[in-house]
Legacy VTK file of the C-alpha trace (Angstrom):
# vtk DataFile Version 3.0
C-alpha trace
ASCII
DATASET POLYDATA
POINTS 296 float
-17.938 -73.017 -50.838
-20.887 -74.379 -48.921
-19.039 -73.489 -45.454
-17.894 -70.438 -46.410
-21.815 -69.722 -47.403
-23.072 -71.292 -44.184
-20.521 -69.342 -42.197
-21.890 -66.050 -43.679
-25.271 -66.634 -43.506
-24.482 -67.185 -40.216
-23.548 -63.691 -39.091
-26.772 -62.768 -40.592
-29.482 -64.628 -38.286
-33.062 -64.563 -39.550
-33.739 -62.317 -36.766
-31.418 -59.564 -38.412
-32.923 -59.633 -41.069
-36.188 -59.134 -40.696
-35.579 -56.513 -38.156
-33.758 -53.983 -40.789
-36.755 -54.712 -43.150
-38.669 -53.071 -40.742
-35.983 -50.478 -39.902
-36.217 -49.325 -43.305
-39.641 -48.157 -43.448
-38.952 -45.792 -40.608
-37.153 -42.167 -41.467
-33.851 -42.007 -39.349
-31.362 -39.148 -38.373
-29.472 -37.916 -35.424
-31.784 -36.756 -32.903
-30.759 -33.924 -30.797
-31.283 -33.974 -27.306
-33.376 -30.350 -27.414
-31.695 -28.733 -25.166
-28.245 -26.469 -25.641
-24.878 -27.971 -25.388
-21.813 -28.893 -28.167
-23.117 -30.102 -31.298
-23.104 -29.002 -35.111
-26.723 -28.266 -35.589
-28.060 -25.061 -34.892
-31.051 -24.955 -32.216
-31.748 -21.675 -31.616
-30.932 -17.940 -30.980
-30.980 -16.205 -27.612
-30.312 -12.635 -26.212
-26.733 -12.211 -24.646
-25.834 -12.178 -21.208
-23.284 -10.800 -19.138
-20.739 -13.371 -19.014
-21.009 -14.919 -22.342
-18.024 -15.199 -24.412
-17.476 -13.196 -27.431
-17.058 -15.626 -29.639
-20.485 -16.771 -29.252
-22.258 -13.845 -30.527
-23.856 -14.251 -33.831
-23.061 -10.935 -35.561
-25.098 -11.057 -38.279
-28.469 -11.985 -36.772
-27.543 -8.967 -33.960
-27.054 -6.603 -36.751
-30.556 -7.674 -38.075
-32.341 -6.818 -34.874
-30.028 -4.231 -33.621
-28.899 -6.028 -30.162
-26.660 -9.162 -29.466
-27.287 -12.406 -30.099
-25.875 -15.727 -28.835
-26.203 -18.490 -31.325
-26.569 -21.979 -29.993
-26.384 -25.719 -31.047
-28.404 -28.254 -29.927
-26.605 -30.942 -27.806
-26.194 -34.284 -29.699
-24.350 -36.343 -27.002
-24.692 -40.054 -27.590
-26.470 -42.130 -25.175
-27.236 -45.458 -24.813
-30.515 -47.086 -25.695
-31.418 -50.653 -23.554
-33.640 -52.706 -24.280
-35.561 -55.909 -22.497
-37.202 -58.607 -23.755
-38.969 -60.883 -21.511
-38.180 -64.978 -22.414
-40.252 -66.681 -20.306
-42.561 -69.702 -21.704
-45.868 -67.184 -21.857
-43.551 -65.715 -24.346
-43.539 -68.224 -26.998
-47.001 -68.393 -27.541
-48.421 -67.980 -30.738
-52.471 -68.592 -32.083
-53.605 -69.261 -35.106
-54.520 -65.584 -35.412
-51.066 -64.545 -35.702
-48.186 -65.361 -37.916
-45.370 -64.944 -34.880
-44.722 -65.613 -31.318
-44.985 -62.793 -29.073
-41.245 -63.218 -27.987
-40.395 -62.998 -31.713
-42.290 -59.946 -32.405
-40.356 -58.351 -29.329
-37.095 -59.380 -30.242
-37.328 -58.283 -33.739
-38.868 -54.868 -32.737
-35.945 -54.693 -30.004
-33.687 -55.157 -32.681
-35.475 -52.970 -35.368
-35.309 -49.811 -32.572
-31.441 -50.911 -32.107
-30.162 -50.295 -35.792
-32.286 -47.042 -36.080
-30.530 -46.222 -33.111
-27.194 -47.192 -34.086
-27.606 -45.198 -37.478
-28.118 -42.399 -35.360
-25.340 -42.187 -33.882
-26.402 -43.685 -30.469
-24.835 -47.215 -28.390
-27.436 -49.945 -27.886
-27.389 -52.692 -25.151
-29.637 -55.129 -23.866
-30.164 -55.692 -20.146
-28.828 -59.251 -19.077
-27.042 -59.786 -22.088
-22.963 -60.134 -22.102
-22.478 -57.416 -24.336
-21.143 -54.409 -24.220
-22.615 -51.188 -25.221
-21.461 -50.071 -28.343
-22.553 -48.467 -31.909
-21.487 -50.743 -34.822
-22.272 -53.485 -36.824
-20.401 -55.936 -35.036
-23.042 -54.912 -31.921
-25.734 -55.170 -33.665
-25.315 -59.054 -34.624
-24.412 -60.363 -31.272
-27.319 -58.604 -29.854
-29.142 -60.625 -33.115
-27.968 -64.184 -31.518
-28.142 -63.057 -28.473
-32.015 -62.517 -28.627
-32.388 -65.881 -30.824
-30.645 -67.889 -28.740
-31.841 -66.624 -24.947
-34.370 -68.877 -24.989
-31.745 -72.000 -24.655
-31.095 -70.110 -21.613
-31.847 -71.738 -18.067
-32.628 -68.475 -16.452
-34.835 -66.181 -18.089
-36.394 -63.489 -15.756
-39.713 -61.996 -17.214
-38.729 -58.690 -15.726
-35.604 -56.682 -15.463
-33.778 -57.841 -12.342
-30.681 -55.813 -10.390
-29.990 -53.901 -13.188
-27.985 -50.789 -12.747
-27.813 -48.376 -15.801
-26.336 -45.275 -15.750
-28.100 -42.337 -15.133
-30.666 -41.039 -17.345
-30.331 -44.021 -19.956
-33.137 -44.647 -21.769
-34.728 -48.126 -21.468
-37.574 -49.761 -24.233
-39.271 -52.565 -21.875
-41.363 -55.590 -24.152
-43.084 -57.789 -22.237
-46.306 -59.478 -21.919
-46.379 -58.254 -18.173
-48.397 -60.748 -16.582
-46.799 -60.937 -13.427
-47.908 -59.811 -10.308
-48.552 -55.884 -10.256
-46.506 -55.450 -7.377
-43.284 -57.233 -8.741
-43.548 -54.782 -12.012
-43.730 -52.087 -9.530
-40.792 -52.995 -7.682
-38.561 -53.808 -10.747
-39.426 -50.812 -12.620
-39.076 -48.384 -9.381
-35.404 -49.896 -9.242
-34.769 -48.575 -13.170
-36.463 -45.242 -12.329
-34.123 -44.709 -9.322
-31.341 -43.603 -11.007
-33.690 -41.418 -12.986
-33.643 -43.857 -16.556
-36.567 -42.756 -18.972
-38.641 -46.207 -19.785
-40.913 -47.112 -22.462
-43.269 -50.248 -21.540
-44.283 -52.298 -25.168
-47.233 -54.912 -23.646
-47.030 -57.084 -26.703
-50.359 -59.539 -26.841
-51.210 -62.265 -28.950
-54.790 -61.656 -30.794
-56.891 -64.071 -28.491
-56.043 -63.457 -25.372
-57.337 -59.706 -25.773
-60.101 -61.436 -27.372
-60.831 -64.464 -25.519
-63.128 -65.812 -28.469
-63.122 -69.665 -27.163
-66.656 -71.454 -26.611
-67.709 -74.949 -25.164
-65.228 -77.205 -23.539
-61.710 -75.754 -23.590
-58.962 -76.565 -21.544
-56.876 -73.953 -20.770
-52.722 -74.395 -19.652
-50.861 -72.105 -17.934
-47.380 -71.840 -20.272
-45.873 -70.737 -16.691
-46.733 -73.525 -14.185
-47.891 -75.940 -16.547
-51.534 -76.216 -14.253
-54.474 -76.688 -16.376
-57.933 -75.284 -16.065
-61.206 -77.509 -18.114
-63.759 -75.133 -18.937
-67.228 -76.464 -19.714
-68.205 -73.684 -21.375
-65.803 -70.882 -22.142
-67.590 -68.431 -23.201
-69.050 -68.124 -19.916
-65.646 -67.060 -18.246
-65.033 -64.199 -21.306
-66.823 -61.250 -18.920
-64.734 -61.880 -16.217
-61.507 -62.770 -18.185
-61.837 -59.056 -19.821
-62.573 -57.391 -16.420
-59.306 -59.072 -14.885
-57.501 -57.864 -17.602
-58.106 -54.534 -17.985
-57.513 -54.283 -13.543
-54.419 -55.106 -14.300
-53.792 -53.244 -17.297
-54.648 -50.233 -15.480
-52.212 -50.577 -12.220
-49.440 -50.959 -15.248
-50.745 -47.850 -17.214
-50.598 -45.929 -13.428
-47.556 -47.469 -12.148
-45.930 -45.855 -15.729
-48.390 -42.966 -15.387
-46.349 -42.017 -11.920
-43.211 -42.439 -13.056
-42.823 -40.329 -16.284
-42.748 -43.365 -18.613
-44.751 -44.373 -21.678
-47.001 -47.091 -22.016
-48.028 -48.590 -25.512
-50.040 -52.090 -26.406
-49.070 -53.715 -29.256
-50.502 -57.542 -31.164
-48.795 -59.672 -32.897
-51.604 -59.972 -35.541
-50.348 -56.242 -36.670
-48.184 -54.820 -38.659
-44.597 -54.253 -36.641
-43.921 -51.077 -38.771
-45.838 -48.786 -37.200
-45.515 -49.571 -33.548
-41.822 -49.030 -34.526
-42.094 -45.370 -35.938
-44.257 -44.969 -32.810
-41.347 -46.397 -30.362
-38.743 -44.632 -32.811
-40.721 -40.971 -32.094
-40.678 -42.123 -28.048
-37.188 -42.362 -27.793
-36.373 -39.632 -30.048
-38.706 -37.405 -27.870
-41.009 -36.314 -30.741
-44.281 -37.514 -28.856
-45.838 -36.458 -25.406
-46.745 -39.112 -23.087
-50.398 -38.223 -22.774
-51.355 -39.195 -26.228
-50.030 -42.815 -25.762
-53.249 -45.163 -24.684
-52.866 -47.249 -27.801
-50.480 -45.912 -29.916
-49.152 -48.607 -32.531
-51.870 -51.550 -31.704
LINES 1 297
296 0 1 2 3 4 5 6 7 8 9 10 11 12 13 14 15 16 17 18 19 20 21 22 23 24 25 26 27 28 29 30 31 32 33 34 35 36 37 38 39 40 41 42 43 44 45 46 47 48 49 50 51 52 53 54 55 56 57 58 59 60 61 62 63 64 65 66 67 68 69 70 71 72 73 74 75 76 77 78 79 80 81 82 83 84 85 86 87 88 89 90 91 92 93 94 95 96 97 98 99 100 101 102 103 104 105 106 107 108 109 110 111 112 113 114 115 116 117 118 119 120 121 122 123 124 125 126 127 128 129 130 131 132 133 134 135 136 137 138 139 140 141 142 143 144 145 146 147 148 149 150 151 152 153 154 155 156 157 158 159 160 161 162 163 164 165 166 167 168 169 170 171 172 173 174 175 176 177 178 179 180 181 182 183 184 185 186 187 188 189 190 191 192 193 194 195 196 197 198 199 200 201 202 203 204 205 206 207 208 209 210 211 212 213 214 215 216 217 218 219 220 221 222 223 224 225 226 227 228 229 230 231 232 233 234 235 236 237 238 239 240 241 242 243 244 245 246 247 248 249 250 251 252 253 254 255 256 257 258 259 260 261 262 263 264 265 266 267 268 269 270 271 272 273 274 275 276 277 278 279 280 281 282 283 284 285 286 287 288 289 290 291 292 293 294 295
């Protein structure tokens, strides 16, 4: 009995779980793709035009207004919904300010965005991850140990590397993105290429937006393992927050130039809304303009 209990739990990881928690405070549905195609929903009416089939025309609403009609649906095609979640060792930090590591956080709102997908109707992936596409349970749990157990892995790239999806996928990035402007640039130019729609998720722990360290700190790089001894920390706060922000800004205009969103999110708050914000994204309920710091 104790097997058999183990062995179920097992199909369950922790990671699972706690993403559908989180799943279920968001409102899900199909979600149309807006524009006119085969479906069952209706999406609008238009006037006729030569050409259009008979069959088409929406005789009561013409009778109404006294010329033809054509009634269309809106297209609900399913797509494909990737997502990326940086694993290197920056990753697994976590301060006493928060409860979680950022990698966790990322992984479970990865996952949480996955199973509202899948409940609408749409396949989920994850790029670099053995799996294939698909919209069922049975998808949904390896992606689970996938994500818990990736960071076992040897090779863990912090950015998406010689990936090839197909054309206009839509891909939800979540990274710290501390590398290197210029290598962002040049992995997410190779996603936009074949025209994919991204959304970028910076996820931050609390202090290093923060930096609220004084006096003699020493300070180790979770990358390289190099170390930096501060006298005085507080002194280096100014410039810390200037760097940051640089940087911040060539991701916000790199993201800017390509048509994608760009959202912030700590691990000190509450996952639920940065999901409904990420679940409106992908959905295409929210313009990209109104996205500085949506679901902080």
């Amino acid at each position: 009995m104790r097997h058999s209990a183990e062995k179920a739990a097992a199909a369950f990881p922790g990671l699972l779980i706690a993403a559908e928690r989180i799943a279920d405070t968001v409102i899900h549905g199909v979600h149309g793709r807006h524009k006119a195609g085969p479906g069952e929903d209706f999406w609008q009416f238009r006037p006729y035009s030569p050409g259009d089939a008979a069959h088409r025309i929406d005789w009561r609403r013409s009778a109404k207004r006294n010329r033809l009609f054509i009634r269309e649906n809106e297209w609900a095609a399913t797509n494909t919904l990737w997502s990326f979640v940086s694993a290197t060792p920056g990753m697994q930090f976590k301060s006493d300010l928060s409860d979680t590591t950022k990698y966790d956080r990322a992984a479970t709102l990865a996952l949480a965005l996955s199973i509202l997908a899948v409940k609408a109707g749409e396949r989920v992936a994850s790029l670099g991850a053995p799996i294939t596409p698909g919209h069922s349970r049975g998808t949904l749990n390896q992606l689970a140990h996938w994500f818990e157990n990736r960071l076992e892995l040897p090779d863990r790239p912090g950015l998406p590397v010689g990936e090839s999806l197909p054309k206009f996928a839509t891909c939800v990035l979540f990274s710290d993105f501390l590398e290197p402007v210029d290598e962002i640039k040049q992995s997410f130019n190779a996603l936009a290429a074949s025209g994919v729609k991204g959304h970028v998720v910076q996820v931050f722990d609390p202090v290093e937006e923060t930096f609220p360290f004084k006096g003699r700190t020493e300070f180790i790089d979770t990358n390289t393992t190099g170390k930096l001894l501060a006298g005085r920390a507080e002194t280096l706060r100014e410039a810390y927050g200037e760097k940051l922000q640089r940087h911040r800004a060539g991701i916000r205009d790199l993201t800017k130039s390509l048509g994608w969103s760009f959202t912030i999110h700590h691990t000190d708050h509450s996952p639920n809304k940065m999901l409904m914000s990420l679940h409106n994204l992908v959905a295409g309920q929210m313009p990209v303009q109104h996205l500085a710091r949506t679901g902080s």
